[in-house]
C-alpha positions in Angstrom: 36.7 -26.6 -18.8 36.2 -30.2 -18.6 37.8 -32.8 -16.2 38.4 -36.6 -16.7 40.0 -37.6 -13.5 40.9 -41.2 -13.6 41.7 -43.3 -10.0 43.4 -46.7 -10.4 42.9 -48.7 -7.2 39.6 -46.4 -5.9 37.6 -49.6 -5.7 38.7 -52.8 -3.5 37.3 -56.3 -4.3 33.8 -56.4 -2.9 34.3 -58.3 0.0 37.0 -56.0 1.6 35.9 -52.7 0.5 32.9 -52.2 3.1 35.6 -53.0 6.3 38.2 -50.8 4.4 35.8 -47.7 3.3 32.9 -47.8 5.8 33.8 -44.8 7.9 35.8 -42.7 6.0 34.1 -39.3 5.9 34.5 -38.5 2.1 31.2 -36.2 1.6 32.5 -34.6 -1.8 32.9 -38.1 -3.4 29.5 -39.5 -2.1 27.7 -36.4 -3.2 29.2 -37.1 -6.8 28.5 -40.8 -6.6 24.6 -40.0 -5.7 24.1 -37.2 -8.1 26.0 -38.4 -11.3 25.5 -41.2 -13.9 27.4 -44.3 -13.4 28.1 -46.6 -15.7 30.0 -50.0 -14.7 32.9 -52.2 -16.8 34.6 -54.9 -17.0 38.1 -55.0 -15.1 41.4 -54.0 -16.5 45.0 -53.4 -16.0 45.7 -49.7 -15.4 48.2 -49.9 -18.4 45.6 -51.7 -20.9 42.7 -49.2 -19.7 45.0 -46.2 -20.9 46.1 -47.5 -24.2 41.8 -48.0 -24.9 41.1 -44.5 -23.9 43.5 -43.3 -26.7 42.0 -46.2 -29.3 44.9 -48.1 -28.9 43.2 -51.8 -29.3 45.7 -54.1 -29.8 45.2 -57.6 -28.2 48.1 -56.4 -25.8 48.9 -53.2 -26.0 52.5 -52.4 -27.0 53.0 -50.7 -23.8 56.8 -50.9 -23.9 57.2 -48.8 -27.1 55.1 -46.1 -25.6 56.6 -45.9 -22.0 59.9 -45.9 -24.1 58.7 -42.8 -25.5 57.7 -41.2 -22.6 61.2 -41.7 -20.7 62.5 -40.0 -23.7 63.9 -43.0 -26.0 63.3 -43.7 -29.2 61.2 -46.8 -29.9 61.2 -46.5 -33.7 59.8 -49.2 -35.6 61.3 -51.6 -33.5 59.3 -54.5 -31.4 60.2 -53.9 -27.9 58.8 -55.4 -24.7 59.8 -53.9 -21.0 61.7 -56.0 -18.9 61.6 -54.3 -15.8 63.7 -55.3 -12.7 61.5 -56.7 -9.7 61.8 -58.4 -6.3 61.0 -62.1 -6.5 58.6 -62.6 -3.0 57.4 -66.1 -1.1 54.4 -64.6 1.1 51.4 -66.9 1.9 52.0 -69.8 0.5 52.4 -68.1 -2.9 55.2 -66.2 -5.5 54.2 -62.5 -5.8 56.2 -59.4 -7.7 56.4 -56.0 -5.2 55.1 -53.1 -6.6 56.1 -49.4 -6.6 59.6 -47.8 -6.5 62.4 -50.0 -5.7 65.1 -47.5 -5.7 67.1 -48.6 -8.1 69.8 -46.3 -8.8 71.8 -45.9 -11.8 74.4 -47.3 -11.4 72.8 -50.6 -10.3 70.6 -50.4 -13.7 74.1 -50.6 -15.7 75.2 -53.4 -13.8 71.9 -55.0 -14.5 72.0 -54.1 -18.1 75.7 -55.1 -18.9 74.8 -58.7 -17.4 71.8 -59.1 -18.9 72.8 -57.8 -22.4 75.7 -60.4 -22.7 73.3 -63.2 -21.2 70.4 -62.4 -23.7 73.1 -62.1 -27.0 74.2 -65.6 -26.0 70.6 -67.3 -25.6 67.9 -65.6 -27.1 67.3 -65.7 -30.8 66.0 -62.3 -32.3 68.1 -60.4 -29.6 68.5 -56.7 -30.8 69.2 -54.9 -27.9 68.5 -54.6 -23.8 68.4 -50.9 -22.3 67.8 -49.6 -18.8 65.1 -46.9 -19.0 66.1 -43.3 -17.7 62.9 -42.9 -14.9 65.3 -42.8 -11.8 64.1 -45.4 -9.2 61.7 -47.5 -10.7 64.0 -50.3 -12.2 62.6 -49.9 -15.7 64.7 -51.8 -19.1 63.6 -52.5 -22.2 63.8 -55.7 -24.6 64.7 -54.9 -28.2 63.5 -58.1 -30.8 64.3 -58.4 -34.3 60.7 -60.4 -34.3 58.2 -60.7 -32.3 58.0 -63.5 -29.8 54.9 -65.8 -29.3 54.1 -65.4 -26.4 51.2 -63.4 -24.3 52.3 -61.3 -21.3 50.4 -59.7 -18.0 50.4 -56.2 -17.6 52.8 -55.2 -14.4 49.9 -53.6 -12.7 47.7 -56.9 -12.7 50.5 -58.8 -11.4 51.5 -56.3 -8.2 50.5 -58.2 -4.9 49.0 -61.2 -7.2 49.9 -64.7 -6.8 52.3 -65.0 -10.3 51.2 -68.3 -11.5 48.4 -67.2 -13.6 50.0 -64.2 -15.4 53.5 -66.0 -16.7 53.6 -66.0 -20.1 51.2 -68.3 -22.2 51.7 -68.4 -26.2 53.7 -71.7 -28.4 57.0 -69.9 -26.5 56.3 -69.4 -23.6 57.8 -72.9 -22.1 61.3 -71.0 -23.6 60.4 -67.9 -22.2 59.6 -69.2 -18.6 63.4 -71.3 -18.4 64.8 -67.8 -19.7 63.3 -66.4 -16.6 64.4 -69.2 -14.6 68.1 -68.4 -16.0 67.8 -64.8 -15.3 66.7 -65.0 -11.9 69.8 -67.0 -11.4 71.9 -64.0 -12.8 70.7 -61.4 -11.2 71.0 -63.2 -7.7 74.7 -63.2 -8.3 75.1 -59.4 -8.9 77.2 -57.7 -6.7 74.5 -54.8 -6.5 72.0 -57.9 -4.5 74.1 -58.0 -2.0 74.4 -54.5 -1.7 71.3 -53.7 -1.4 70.6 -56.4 1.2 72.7 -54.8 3.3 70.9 -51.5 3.4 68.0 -53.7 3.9 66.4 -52.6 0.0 64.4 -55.2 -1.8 67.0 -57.3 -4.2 66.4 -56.9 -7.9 65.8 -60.9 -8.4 63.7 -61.4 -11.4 62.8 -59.4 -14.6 59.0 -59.1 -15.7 58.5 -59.3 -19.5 55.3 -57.4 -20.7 53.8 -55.3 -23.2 54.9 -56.2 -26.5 54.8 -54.4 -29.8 55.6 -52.1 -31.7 54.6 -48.0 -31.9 51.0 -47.5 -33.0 51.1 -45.3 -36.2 48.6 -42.8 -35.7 46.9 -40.9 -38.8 47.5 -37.5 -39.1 43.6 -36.5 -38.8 43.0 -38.8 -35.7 41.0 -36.6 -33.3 42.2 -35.7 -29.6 39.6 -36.2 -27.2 41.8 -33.9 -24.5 44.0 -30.8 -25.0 46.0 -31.7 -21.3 47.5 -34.9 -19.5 48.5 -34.1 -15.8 50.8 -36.9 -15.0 54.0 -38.2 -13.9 53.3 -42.0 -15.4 55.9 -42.7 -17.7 53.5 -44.5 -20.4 50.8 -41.9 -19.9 53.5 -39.3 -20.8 54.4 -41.6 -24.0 51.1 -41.9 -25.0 51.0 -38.0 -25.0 53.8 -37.4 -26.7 52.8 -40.0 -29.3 49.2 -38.3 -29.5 50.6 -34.8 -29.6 49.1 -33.6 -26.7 50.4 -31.0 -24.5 51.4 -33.2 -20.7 51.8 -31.5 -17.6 53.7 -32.6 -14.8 51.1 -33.9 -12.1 49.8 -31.2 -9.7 49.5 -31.1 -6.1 46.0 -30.3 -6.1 43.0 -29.0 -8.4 43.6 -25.4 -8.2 46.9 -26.3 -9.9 44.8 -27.3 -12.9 44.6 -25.5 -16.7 41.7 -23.1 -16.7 40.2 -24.0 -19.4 40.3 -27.0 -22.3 39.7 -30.7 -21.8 42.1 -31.9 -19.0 42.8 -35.9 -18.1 44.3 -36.0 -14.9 45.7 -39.3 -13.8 46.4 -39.7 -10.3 47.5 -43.4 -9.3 48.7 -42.1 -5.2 45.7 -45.5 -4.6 47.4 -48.1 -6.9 50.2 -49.8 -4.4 47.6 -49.5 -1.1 45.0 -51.3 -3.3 47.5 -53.5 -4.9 49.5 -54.6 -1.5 46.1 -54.5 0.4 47.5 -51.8 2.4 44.2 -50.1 4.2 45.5 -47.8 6.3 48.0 -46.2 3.2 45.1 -46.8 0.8 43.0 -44.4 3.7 45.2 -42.0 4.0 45.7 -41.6 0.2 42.3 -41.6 -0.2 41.4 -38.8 2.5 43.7 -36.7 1.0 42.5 -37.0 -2.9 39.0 -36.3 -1.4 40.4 -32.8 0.1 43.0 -32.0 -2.7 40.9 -33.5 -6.0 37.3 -33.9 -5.2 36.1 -31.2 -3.0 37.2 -28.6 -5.4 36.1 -30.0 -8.2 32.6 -30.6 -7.3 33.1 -26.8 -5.6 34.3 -25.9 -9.3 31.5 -27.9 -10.7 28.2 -26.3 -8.8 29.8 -23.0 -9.0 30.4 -23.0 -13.2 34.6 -23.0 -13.0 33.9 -26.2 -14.7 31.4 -27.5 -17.2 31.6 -31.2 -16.2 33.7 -33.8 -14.4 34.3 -37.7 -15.6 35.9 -40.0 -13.1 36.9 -43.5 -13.9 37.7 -45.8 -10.8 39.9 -48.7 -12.0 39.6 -52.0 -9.6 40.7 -55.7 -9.2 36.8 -57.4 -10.0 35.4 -54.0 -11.6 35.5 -50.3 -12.6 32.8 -47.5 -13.5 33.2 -44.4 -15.1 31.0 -41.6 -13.4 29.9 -38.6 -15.3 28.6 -35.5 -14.0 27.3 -31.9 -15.5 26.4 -29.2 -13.0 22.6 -30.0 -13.4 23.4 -33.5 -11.9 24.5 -31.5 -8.8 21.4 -29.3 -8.7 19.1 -32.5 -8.3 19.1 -32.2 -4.3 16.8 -35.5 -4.3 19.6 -37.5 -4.9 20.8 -38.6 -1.9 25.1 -39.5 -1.5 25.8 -42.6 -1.9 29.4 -44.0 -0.3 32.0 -45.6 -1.6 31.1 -49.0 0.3 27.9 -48.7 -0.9 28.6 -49.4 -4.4 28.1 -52.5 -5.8 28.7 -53.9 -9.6 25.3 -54.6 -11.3 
């Protein structure tokens, strides 16, 4: 059996990570920071990261096809880009989009849709189609095209927290793009559901993000799987899957849940939203508990044979590293643990 466990928000910028980490008692994690091979990368969005690991190398990866497919839709040969609903915030000085689930309900995605659609059909040349997505809560639509636009979009993850300015579109259309936005916001600030949710004291839905562009990959028929198992409940991890033809697994509680054998990617995000709002205490917490559900029993697994190795990739703002480690790598006792804070980018 072999592990890739990946962790999107595990590492902090620098400057905050020594305050954040510095005295959390995480001896499984140090132990396989000290005894494994780590090799350090350049930062990326969560969602490009995944498209890579599946050799899906497109300039921007056509996320919105694939997390179309994972929600169950069918993408086709279409160009689609996701135009998730979002909430709009002033906080320091500076526009930012929250992150995680807004609970948007069903009924509110229609209303969003419906207004949308006719707005879009009205102004937007090449409009094929707008559809609300069917992962309850998370506000998710998607942008059909009958071309694509020329434009560049930021992945949602990158944006999270993130003063805006820097990740609007960029491209010859993005001064169109960026009014359409403008209009949009306008729209949706009159919806009945805004109001609504105001009054139950729920983020409004106040702006729509436009990202991940394309169309679906074709895949050859003798392209090699590097994994016979996704654990996950990321709806564009569970496309990519299903576009790979790999068996996916809802997300387990902890590793004993895990297959017993084969290769197995298990992508737990619980330290995305923490790291994204800068949210240490949630971030902690989340953090204790992966290192008591996750990375104990691994590296138990790993010294006592239940698994041949363990890969972990820590995703971050300024950089990530991906850790390999067999169960020689734990038998080198001279290696002393090395924290979390301790870590530094080359």
């Amino acid at each position: 059996m072999q592990v890739h466990l990946v962790l999107p928000g595990l590492l902090w910028p620098s400057k905050a990570l020594y305050d954040t980490a510095s005295d959390l008692e995480l001896p499984a994690l140090s132990r396989l920071l000290g005894r494994g091979r780590i090799t350090w990368q350049p930062p990326l969005p969560t969602e490009t990261w995944l498209c890579r690991e599946f050799r899906i190398l497109a300039d921007e990866p056509p996320a919105a096809a694939l997390r179309l497919l994972g929600e169950g839709g069918n993408p086709g040969s279409g160009f689609w880009l996701c135009a998730d609903s979002s909430h709009l915030r002033f906080e320091q000085g500076r526009l930012t989009l929250a992150g995680g689930r807004l609970g948007v309900g069903e009924r509110e995605m229609r209303q969003v849709a419906e207004a949308v659609s006719a707005h879009l059909a009205a102004y937007l040349p090449g409009f094929a189609e707008f559809i609300a997505g069917k992962e309850s809560g998370w506000g998710h639509a998607y942008l059909r095209m009958k071309s694509a636009p020329q434009i560049t979009t930021t992945p949602l993850s990158a944006v999270v927290g993130r003063n805006i300015q820097s990740a609007l579109p960029r491209g010859p259309e993005a001064p169109f793009w960026l009014r359409l936005a403008n209009e949009l916001q306008m729209l949706l600030h009159a919806l009945s559901l805004n109001r609504e949710r105001e009054a139950l004291d729920l983020a409004s839905l106040n702006t729509l993000w436009f990202w991940g562009a394309g169309t679906l990959p074709v895949r050859s028929a003798d392209a090699e799987n590097h994994y016979d198992a996704i654990a996950t409940d990321n709806a564009l991890l569970t496309g990519i899957s299903a576009w790979a033809g790999i068996s996916r697994l809802a997300l387990p509680g902890s590793a004993g849940e895990l297959p017993r054998s084969g290769r197995t990617l298990l992508f737990e995000e619980e330290l995305l939203l923490p790291a994204q709002e800068m949210d240490a205490l949630a971030w902690r917490n989340s953090l204790a508990r992966i290192e008591r559900d996750w990375l104990a029993p691994l590296a138990a697994a790993l010294a006592s044979g239940g698994i041949e190795s363990l890969r972990l990739s820590a995703l971050g703002e300024e950089a990530g590293f991906e850790l390999r480690v067999g169960r020689r790598d734990l038998m080198k006792f001279w290696r002393r643990p090395v924290a979390l804070h301790r870590l530094a980018p080359p």
